[in-house]
N, C-alpha and C positions, 0 to 999 in steps of 0.2 A: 276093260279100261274104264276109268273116270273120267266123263268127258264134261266141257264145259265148251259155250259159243260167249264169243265176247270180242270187244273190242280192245285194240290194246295201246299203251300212252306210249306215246315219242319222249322220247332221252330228255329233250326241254321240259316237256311239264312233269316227267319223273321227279329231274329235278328239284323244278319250281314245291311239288308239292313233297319233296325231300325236307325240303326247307321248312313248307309249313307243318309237319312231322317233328323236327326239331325245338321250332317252336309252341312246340304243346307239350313236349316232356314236363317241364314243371309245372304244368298246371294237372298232367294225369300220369304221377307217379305208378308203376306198375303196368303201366299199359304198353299190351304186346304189340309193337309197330308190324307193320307190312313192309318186308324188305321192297325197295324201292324197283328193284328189277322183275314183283313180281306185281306192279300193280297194272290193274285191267278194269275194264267196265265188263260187267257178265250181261249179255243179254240173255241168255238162258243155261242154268244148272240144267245138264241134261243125268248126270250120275252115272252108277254102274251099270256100261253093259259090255256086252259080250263085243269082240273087236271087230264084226264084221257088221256090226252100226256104224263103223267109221262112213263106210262110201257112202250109205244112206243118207248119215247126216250131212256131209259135203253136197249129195244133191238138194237138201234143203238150205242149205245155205247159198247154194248158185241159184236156185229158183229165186228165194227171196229177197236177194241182194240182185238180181238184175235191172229192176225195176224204179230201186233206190238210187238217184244220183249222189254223189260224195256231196258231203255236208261239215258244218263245223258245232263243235261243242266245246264249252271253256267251263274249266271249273269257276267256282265262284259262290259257295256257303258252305258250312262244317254242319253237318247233323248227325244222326244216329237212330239206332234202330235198337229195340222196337221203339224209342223217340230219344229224343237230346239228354230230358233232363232225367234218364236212369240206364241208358245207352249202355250195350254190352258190344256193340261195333260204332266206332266211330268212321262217319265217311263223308267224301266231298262230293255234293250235289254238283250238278251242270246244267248250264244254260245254254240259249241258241238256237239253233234247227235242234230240239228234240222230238220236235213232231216226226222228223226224219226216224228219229230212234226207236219211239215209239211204234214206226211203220213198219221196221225194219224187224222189232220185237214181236209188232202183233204175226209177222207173214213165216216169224220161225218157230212161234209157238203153234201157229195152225200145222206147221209141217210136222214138228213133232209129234202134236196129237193125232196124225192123222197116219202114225208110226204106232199109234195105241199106248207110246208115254206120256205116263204122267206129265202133267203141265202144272208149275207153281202157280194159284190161280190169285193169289194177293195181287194188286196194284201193285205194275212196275215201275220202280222209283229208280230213273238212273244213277248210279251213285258209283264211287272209286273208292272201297274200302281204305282206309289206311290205319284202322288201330283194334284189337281185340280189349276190352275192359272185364274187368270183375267187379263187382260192387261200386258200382261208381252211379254218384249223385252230383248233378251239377249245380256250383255254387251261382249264385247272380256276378259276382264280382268274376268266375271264370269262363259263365255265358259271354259277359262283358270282350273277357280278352278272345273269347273263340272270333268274333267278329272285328276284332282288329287285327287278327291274324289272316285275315278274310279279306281285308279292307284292300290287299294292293291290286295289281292288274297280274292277271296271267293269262300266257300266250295261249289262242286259239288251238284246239285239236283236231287237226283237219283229219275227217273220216273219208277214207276212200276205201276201208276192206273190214272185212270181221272175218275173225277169225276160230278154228279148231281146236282146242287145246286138249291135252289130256292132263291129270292130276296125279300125280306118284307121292304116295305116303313118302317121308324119308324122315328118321328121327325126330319122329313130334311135328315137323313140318310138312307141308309140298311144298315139289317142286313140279315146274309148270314147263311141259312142252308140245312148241305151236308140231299141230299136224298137218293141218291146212289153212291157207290164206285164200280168201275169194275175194275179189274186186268186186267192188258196188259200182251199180251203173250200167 
């Protein structure tokens, strides 16, 4: 199986950032959106393994989520990786209790490691992917609008669980299905 731990958006800010997805088609012609029902925050790409990593990983998921009480994160900037302005993923940073996140990421990356996987060892930047790009340069004048696409309010995402997912190849895409959900706190 292809497994991923992440956290995942409420139907509202799917929405909410449905919207700011729509309004960024013309400014990035080409660019592969994130169906809206599949976006997530990843606290950790764990990859292929063999299916009897599932229980494993749920034990590190319960161990490291007990300690964490539920917190809130709001999206609230548009950037991109490996930066803005030559971005091959476009995504929405978050604010708030991220130090919660942060806590929650360092206590499931030590379980992993301590499973002998691999650990992505870059600085974890939380972010909600929403666009795949190809050659794309950004101009000053659509810096400009990425922040007024930014500029309104959107509702709080209250964290009270992370979750299991697996990853299934399907025609050029995944599709994403939760295996486990564990309560923080």
């Amino acid at each position: 199986m292809r497994f991923f731990i992440a956290l995942d958006i409420p139907e509202v800010s799917r929405k909410e950032l449905q919207i700011v997805q729509e309004k960024l088609k013309p400014f990035i012609p080409g660019a592969k959106f994130t169906d809206p029902e599949k976006l997530h925050l990843t606290i950790a790409f764990v990859g292929e393994e063999p299916d009897q990593f599932k229980e494993k990983l749920i034990e590190i998921m319960q161990s490291s989520a007990q300690e964490i009480p539920p917190f809130t994160v709001t999206p609230s900037y548009i950037d991109g990786f490996p930066h803005l302005h030559t971005a091959n993923t476009l995504w929405v940073g978050v604010k708030d209790d991220i130090d919660k996140l942060y806590e929650l990421r360092h206590h499931i990356k030590d379980g992993l490691s301590s499973l002998g996987l691999p650990v992505d060892q870059r600085r974890f930047v939380p972010h909600i992917a929403i666009a795949k790009l190809n050659h794309f340069k950004l101009k000053k004048e659509v810096e400009k609008e990425f922040e007024n696409i930014m500029s309104g309010e959107f509702s709080p995402i209250q964290v009270t669980s992370v979750k299991l997912f697996e990853s299934i190849p399907e025609h050029g895409f995944h599709r994403h299905n939760t295996l486990s959900e564990v309560k923080l706190g």
